[in-house]
One Martini backbone bead per residue (centre of mass of N, CA, C, O) as a GRO file, in nm:
protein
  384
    1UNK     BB    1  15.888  20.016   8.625
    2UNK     BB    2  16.099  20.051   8.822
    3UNK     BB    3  16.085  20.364   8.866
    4UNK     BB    4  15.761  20.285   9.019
    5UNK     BB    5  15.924  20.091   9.252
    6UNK     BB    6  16.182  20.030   9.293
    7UNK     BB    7  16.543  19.903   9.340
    8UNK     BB    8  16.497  19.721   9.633
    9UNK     BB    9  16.284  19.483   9.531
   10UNK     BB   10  16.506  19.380   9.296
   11UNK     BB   11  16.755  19.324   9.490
   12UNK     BB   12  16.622  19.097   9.675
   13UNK     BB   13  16.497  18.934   9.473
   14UNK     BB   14  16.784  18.873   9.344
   15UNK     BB   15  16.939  18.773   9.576
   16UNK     BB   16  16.734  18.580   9.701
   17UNK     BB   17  16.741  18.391   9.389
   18UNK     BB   18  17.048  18.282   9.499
   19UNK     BB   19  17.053  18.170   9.737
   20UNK     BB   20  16.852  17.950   9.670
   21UNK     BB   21  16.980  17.840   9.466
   22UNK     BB   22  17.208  17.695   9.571
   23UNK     BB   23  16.994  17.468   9.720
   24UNK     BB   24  16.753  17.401   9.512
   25UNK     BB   25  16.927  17.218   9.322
   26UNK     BB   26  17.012  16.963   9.582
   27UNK     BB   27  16.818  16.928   9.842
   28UNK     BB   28  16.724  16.625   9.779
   29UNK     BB   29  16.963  16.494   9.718
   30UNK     BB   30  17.080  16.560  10.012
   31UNK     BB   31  16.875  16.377  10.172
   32UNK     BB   32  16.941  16.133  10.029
   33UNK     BB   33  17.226  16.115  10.137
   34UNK     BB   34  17.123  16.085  10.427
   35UNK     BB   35  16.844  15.864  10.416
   36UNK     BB   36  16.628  15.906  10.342
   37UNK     BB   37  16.317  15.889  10.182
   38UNK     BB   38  16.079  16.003   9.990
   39UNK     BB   39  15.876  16.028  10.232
   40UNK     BB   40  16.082  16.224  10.406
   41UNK     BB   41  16.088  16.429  10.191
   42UNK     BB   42  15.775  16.510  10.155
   43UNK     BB   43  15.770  16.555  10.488
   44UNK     BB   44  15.924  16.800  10.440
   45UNK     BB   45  15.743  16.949  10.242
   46UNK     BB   46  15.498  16.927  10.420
   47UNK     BB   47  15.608  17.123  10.647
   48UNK     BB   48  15.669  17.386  10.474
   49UNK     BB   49  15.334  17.384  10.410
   50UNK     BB   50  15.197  17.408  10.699
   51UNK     BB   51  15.341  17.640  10.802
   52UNK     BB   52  15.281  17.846  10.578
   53UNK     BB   53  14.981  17.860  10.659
   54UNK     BB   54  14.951  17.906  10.944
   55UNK     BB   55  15.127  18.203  10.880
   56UNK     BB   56  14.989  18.333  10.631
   57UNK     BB   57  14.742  18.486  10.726
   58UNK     BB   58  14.845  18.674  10.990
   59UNK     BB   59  15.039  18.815  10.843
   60UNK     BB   60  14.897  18.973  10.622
   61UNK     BB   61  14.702  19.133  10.826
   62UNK     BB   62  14.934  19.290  10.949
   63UNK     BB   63  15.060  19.410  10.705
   64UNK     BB   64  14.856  19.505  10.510
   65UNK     BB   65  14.788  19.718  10.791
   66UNK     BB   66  15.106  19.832  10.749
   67UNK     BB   67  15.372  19.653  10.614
   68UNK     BB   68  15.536  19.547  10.387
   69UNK     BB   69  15.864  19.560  10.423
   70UNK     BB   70  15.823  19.427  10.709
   71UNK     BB   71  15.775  19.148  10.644
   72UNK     BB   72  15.955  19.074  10.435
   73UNK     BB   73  16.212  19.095  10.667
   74UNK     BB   74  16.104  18.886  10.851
   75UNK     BB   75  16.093  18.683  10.672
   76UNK     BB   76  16.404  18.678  10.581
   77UNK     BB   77  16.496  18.613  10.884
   78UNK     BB   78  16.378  18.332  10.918
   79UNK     BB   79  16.491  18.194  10.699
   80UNK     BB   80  16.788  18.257  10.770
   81UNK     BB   81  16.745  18.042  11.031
   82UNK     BB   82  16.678  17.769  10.901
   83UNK     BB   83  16.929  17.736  10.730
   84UNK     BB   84  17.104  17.754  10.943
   85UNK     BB   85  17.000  17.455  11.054
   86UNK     BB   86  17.094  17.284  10.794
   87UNK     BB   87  17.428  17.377  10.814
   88UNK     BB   88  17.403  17.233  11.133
   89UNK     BB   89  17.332  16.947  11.129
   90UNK     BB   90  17.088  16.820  11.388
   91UNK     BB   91  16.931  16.645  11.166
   92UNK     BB   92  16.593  16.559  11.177
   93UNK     BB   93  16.492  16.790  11.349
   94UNK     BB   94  16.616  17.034  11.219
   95UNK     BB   95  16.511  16.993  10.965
   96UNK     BB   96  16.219  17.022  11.044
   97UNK     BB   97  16.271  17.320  11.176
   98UNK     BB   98  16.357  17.443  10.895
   99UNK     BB   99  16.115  17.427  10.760
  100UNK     BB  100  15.958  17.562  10.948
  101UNK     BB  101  16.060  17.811  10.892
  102UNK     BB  102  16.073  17.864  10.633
  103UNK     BB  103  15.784  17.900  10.594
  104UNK     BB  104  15.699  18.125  10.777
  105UNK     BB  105  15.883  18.337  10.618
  106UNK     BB  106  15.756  18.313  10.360
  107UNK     BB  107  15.428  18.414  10.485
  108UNK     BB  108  15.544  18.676  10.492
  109UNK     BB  109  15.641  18.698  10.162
  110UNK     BB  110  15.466  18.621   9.972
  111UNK     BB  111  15.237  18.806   9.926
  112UNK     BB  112  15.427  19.115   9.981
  113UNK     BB  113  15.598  19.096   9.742
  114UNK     BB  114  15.361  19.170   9.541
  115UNK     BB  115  15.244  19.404   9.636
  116UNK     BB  116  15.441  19.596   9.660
  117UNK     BB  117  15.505  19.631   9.389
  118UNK     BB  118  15.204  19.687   9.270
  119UNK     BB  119  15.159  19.909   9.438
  120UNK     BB  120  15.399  20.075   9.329
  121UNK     BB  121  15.297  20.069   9.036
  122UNK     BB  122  14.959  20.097   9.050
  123UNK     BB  123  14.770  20.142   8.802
  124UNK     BB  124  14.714  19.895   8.554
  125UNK     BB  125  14.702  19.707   8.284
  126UNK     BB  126  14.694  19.362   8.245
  127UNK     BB  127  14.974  19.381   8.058
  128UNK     BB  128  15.153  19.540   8.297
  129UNK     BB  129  15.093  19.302   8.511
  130UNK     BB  130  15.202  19.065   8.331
  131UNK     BB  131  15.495  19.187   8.336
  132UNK     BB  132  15.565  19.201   8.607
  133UNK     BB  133  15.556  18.910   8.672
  134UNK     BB  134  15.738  18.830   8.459
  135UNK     BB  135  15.983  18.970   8.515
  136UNK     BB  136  15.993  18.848   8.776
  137UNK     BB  137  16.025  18.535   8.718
  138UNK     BB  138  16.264  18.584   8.572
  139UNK     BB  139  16.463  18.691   8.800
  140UNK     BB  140  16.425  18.422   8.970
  141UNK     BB  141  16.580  18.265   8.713
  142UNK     BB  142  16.851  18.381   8.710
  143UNK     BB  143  16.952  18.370   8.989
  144UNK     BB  144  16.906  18.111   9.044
  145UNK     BB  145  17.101  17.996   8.839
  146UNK     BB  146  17.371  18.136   8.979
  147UNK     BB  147  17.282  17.971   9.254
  148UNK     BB  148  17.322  17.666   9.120
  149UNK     BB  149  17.664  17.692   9.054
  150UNK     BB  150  17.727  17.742   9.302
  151UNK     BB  151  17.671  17.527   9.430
  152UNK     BB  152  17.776  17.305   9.249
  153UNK     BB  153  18.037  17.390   9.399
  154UNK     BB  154  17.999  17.325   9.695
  155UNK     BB  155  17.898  17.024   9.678
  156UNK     BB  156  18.166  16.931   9.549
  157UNK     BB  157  18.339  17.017   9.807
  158UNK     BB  158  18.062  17.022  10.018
  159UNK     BB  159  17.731  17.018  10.093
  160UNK     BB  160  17.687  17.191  10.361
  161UNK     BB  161  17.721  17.472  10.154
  162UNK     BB  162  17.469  17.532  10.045
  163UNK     BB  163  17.373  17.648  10.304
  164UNK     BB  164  17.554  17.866  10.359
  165UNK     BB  165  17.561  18.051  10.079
  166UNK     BB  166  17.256  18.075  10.107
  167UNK     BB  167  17.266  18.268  10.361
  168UNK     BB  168  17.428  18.474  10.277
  169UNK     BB  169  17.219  18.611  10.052
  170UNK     BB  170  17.017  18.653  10.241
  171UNK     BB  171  17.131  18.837  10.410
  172UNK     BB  172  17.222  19.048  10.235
  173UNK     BB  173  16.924  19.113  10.110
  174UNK     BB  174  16.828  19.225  10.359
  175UNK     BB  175  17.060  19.473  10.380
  176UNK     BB  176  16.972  19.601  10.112
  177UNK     BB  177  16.663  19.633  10.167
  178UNK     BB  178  16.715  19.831  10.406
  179UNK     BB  179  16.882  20.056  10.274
  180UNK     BB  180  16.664  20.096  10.042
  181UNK     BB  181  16.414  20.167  10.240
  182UNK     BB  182  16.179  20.370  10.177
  183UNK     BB  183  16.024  20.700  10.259
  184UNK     BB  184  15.764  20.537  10.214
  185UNK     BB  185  15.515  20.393  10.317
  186UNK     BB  186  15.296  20.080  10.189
  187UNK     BB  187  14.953  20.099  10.253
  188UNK     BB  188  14.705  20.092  10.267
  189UNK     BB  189  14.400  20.261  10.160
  190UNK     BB  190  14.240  20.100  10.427
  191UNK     BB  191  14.348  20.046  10.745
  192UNK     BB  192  14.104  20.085  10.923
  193UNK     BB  193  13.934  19.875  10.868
  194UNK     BB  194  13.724  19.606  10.977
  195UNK     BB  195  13.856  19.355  11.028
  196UNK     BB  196  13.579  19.188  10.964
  197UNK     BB  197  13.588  19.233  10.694
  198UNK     BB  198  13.841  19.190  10.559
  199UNK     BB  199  13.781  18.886  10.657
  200UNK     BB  200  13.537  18.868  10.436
  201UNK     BB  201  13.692  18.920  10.191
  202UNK     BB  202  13.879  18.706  10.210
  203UNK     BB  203  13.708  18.463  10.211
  204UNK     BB  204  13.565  18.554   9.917
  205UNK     BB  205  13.850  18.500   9.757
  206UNK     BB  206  13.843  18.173   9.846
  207UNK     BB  207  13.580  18.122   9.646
  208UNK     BB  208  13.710  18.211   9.395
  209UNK     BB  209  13.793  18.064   9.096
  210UNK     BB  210  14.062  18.227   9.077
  211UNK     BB  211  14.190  18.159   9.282
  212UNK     BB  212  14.129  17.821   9.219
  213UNK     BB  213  14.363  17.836   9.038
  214UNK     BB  214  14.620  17.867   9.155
  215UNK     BB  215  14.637  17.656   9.356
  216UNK     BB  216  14.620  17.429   9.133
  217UNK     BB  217  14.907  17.520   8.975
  218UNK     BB  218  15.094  17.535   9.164
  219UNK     BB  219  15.069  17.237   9.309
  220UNK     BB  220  15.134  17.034   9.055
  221UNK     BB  221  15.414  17.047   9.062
  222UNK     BB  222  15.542  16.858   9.328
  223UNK     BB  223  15.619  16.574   9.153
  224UNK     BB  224  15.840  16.695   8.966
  225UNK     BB  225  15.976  16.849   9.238
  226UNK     BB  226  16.052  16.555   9.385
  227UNK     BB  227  16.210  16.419   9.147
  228UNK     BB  228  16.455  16.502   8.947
  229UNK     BB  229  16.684  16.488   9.164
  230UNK     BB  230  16.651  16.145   9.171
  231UNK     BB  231  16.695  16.066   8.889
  232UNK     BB  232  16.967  16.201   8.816
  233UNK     BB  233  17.174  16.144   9.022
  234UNK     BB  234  17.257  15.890   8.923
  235UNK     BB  235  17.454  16.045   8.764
  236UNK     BB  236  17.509  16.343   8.855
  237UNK     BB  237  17.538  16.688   8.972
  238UNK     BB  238  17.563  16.788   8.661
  239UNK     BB  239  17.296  16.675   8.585
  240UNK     BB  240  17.127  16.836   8.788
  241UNK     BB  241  17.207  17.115   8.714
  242UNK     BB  242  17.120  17.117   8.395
  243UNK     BB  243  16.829  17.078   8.512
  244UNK     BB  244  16.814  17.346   8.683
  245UNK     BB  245  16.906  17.512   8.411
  246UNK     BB  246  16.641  17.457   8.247
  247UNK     BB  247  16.414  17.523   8.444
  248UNK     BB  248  16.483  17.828   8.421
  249UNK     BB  249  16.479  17.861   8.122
  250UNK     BB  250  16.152  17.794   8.124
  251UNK     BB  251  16.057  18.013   8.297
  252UNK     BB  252  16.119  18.202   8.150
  253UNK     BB  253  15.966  18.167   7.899
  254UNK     BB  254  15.676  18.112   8.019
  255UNK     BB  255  15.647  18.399   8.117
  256UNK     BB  256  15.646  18.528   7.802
  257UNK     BB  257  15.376  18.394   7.706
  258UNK     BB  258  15.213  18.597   7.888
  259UNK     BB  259  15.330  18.873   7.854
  260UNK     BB  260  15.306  19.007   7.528
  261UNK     BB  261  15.011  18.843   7.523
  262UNK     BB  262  14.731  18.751   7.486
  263UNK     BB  263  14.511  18.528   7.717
  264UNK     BB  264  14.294  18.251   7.662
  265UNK     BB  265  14.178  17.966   7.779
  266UNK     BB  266  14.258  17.797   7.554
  267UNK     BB  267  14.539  17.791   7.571
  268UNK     BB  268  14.532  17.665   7.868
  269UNK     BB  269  14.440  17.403   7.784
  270UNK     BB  270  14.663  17.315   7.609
  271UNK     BB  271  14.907  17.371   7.848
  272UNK     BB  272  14.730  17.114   8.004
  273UNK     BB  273  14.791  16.865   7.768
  274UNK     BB  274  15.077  16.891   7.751
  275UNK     BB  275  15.172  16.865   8.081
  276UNK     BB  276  15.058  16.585   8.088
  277UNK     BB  277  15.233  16.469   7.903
  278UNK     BB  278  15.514  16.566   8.008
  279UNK     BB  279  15.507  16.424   8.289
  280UNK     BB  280  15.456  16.136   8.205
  281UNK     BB  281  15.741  16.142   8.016
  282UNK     BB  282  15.933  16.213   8.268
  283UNK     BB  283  15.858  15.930   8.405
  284UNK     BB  284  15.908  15.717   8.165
  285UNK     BB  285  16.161  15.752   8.121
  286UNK     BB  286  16.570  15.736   8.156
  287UNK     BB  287  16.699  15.959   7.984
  288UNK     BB  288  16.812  16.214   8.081
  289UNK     BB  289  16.797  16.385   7.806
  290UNK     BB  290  16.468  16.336   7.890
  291UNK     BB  291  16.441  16.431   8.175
  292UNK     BB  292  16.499  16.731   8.114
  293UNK     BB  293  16.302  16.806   7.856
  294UNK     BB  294  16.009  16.719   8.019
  295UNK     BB  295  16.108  16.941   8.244
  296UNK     BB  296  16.116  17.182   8.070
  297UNK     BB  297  15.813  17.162   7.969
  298UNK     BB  298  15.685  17.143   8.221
  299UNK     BB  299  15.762  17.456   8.328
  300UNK     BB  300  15.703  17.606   8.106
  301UNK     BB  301  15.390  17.554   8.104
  302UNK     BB  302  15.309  17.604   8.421
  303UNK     BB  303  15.449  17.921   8.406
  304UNK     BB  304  15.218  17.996   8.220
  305UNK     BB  305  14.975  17.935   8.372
  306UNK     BB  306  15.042  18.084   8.654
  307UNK     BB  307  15.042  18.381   8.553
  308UNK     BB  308  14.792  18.405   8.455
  309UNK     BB  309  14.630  18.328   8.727
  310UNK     BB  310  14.766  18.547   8.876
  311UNK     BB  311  14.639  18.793   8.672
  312UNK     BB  312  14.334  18.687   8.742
  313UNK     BB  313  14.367  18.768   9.063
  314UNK     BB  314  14.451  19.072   9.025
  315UNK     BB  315  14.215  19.197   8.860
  316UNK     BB  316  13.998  19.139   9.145
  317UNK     BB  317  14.166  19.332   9.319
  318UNK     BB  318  14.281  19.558   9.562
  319UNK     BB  319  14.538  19.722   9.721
  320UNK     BB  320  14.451  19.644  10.024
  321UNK     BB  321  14.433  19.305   9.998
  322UNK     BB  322  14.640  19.173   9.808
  323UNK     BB  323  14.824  19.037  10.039
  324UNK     BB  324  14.601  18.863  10.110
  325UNK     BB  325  14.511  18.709   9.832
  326UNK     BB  326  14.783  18.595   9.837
  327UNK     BB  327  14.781  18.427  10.066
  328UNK     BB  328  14.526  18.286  10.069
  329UNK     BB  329  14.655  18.114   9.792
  330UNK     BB  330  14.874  17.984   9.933
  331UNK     BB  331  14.742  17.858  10.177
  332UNK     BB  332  14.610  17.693   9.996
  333UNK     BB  333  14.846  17.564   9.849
  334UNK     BB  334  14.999  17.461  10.074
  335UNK     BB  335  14.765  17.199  10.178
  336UNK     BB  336  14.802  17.084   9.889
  337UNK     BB  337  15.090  17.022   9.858
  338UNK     BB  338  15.129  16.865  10.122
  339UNK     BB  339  14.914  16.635  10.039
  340UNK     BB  340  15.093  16.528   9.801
  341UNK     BB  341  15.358  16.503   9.886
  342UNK     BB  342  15.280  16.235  10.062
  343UNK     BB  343  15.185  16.108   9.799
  344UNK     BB  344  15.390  16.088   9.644
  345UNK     BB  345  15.612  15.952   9.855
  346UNK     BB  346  15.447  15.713   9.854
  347UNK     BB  347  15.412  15.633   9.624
  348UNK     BB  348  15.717  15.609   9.473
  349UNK     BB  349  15.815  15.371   9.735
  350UNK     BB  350  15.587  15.163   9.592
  351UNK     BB  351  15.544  15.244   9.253
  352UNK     BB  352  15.733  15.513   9.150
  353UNK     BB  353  15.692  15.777   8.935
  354UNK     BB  354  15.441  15.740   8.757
  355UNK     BB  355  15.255  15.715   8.960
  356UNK     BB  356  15.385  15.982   9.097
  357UNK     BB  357  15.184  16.192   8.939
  358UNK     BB  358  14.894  16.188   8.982
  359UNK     BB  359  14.850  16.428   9.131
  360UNK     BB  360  14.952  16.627   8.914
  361UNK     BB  361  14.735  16.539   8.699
  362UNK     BB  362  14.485  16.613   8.878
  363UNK     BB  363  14.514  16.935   8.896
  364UNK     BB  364  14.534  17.000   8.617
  365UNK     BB  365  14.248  16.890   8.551
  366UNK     BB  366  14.148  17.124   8.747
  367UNK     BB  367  14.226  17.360   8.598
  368UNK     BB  368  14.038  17.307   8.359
  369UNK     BB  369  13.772  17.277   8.476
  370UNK     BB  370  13.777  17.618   8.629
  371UNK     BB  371  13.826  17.731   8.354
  372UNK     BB  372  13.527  17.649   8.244
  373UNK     BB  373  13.356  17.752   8.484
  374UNK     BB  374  13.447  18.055   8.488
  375UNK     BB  375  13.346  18.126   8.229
  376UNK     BB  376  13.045  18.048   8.283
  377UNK     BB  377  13.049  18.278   8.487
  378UNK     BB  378  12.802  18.515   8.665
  379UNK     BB  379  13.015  18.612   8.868
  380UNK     BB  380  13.103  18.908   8.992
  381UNK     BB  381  13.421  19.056   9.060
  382UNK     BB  382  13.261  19.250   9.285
  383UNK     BB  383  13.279  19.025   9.531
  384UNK     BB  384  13.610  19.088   9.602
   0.00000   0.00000   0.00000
């Protein structure tokens, strides 16, 4: 697999995987520390979620008929500066133009880094393509992983570090990436085709069952990552890496249960009732000890969905539009993670931890509505 996608796309997603991890072990904790409140760490994430949207459909349109390489590029040098506002703490305002920046840059590489993998993957069969992407889930979180260590060192010694050490390994990861770009651009297939009729294609994948299969796993997760670190942090800086190493712990296991083995309506409908049981028992308990437990079961089983559901998403789109129905998928995804984070942070500092989980609850059982009409669906595949 690494042989027909070649060692660059792994080394940077590896790189950026660590940078990430710094600070996302720590930033809401962070945040809660400089005396934000529930609803304004909320509506950091809302708007980190409104900018990629925002910017999501149009860097697509470009890229998609341009170069993958190059959105990857730009897209993470965005990135590389919105942290860098977050690290020179220039208040709220910073903070809020740096998720607002933050965004911009994910929508630039949401689509095009998932594109640019399969596309140079090839034509393969169901099982090779979730393979693919279990792979990706693994590898960041493995990296992610040794980048929230790396955190919890910066932490303990400046808060402030967690976003240099972040930035630090962005750019590198963007240096490597460069020295490794590929020597043949990877274009869309039918790069001529018609503006018009392209945007009508994406129109129809945002239509399809498919999509808000992933729109709304994805989404889900929202209310359990909005709070697990100010749940633990009341314990200690290592209560929260603990929660953090579980975390990663539970996506590569998640990631594997659907990659080596066949997946169908059936067991996702278990994943998403086990789910939702764990979600609230994630809020309703208060032993540390229980609340990574059920945090870490809640995430394997999420990451076991929405592999599935982007594997059902990719089996029915061509490499010319790729980049495009994943990005249309982020940009539905990130509209709705927006308004529930908003939903969350309010319900939160009103009524507690257990109340703010309905969001995430309300989504999971809109993905297995979804997927039990999906199966009874007579759409056909080619209408995408």
């Amino acid at each position: 697999m690494i042989q027909r996608t070649g060692t660059g796309i792994w080394l940077f997603l590896g790189l950026s995987g660590i940078g990430i991890g710094c600070f996302s072990a720590f930033d809401n904790f962070y945040f809660h520390g400089l005396g934000y409140s529930v609803a304004v760490i909320g509506a950091l994430t809302a708007t980190f979620n409104i900018s990629l949207a925002v910017a999501e459909l149009p860097s697509a349109v470009i890229f998609d008929r341009r170069s993958h390489w190059a959105a990857i590029q730009i897209g993470n040098g965005i990135r590389f500066v919105g942290i860098l506002l977050f690290f020179f703490a220039f208040g709220p305002v910073g903070d809020f133009a740096g998720e607002a920046l933050a965004g911009v840059g994910a929508a630039a590489m949401s689509g095009t880094s998932v594109a640019y993998m399969l596309n140079r993957l090839g034509p393969v069969s169901d099982h090779e393509r979730r393979r693919a992407l279990g792979f990706s889930a693994a590898l960041g979180a493995g990296t992610s992983l040794i980048g929230g260590a790396l955190g919890l060192m910066s932490f303990a010694h400046d808060p402030m570090l967690i976003w240099g050490a972040g930035a630090a390994w962005v750019g590198l990861a963007g240096i490597v990436f460069f020295i490794g770009r590929p020597r043949v651009r990877t274009l869309a297939e039918r790069p001529t085709e018609p503006l018009s009729s392209y945007l009508a294609a994406l129109i129809a994948i945002s239509r399809h069952p498919r999509a808000w299969l992933s729109v709304t796993a994805d989404a889900a997760l929202v209310g359990p990552l909005l709070l697990w670190q100010l749940r633990l942090g009341t314990t200690s800086i290592t209560a929260i890496f603990f929660g953090f190493a579980v975390m990663k712990a539970a996506g590569v296991l998640g990631g594997q249960l659907v990659t080596h083995r066949k997946v169908d309506g059936r067991l996702v409908l278990l994943c998403l009732a086990c789910n939702i049981a764990a979600v609230i028992t994630f809020a309703s308990v208060n032993a540390a000890i229980l609340i990574v437990l059920f945090f870490g079961i809640h995430v394997l089983l999420r990451i076991a969905v929405s592999a599935y559901c982007r594997s059902e998403l990719h089996a029915v789109v061509d490499d010319g539009r790729r980049a495009g129905a994943s990005s249309v998928v982020s940009l539905l995804g990130s509209l709705v993670t927006a308004l529930a984070a908003l939903l969350v942070g309010r319900i939160a500092d009103a009524g507690g931890p257990l109340l703010a989980m309905i969001p995430s609850i309300a989504l999971y059982a809109s993905v297995g509505v979804i997927t039990l009409a999906s199966r009874r669906s007579a759409e056909p595949l080619e209408s995408v």
